[in-house]
C-alpha positions as CSV (number, residue, x, y, z in Angstrom):
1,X,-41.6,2.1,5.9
2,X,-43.1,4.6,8.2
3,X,-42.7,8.5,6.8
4,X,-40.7,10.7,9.1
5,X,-41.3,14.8,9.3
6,X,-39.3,15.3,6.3
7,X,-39.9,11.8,4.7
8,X,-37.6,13.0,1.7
9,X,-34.3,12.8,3.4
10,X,-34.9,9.8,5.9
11,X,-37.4,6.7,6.4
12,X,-38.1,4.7,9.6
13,X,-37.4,1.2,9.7
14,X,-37.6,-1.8,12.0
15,X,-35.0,-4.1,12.0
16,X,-36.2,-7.9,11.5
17,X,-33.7,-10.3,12.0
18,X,-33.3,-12.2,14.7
19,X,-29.4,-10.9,15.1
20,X,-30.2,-7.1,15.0
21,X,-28.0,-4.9,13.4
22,X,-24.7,-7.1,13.7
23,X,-21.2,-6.6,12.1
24,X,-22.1,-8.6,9.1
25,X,-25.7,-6.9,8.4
26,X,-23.5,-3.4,8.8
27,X,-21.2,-4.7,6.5
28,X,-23.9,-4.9,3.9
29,X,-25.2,-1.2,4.7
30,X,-21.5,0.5,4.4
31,X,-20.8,-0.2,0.3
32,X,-24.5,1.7,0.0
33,X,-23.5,4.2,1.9
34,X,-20.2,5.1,0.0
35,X,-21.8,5.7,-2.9
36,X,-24.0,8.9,-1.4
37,X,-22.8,12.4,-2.7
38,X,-23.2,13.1,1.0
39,X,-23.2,11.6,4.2
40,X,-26.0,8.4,5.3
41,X,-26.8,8.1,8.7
42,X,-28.3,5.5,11.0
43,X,-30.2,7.1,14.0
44,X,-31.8,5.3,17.2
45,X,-33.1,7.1,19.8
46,X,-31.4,10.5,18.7
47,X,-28.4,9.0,18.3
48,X,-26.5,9.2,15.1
49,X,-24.3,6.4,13.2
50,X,-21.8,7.1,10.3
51,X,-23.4,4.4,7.8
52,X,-20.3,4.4,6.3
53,X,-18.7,3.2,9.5
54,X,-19.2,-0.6,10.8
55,X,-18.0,0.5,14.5
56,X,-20.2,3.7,14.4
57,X,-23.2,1.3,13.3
58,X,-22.6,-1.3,16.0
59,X,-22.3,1.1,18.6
60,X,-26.2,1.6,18.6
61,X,-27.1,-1.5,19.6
62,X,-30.0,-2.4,17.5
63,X,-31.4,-5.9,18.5
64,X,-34.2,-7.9,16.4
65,X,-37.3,-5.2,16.7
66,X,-35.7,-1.8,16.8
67,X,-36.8,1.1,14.7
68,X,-34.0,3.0,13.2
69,X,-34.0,6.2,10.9
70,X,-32.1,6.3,7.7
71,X,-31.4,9.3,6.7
72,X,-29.6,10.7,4.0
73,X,-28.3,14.9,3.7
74,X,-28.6,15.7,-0.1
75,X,-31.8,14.4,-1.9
76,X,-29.7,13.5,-4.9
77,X,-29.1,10.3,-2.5
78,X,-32.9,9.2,-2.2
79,X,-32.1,5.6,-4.2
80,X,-29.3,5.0,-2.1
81,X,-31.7,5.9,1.3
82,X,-34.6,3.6,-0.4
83,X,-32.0,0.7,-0.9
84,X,-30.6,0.7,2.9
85,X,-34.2,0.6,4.2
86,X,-35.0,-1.8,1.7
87,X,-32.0,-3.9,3.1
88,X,-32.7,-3.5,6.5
89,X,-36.9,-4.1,5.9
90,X,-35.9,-7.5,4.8
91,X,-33.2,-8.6,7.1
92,X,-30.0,-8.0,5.7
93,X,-30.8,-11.2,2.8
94,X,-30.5,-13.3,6.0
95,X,-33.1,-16.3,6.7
């Protein structure tokens, strides 16, 4: 995990698997993301995703080797920002 300029609300990632961020990998991100007090986001290139939102995820198009931000807005939420990245760092569970 790279730190970001305020490394306590968000974490850069690279996505691993060879599938990228598909419906099934954002599938796994959105029950993590419901449990936030506040609102997760996946960002590529500036662009912001609703975590909580398969669509919103998938309309990034994040192949096998993009970086991605996760980033969360209240720091009460850190475990739940550590678990996504820890989820995406090792490919979604998938082999």
């Amino acid at each position: 995990m790279k730190p970001t300029p305020n490394s306590k609300l968000s974490r850069s990632v690279t996505i691993p698997n060879e599938l990228g961020l598909h419906a099934r990998a954002a599938a796994k991100i959105v029950p993590l993301a419901e449990q936030a007090r506040s609102r997760v986001f996946i960002i590529k290139d500036g662009q912001e995703a609703d975590a909580t939102s398969i669509l919103d995820m998938m309309g990034l198009y994040c192949p096998c080797g993009t970086e991605v931000t996760v980033r969360i807005t209240d720091p009460a939420d850190i475990k739940i920002l550590n678990r996504i990245a820890r989820l995406i760092e090792v490919g979604f569970g998938e082999s």
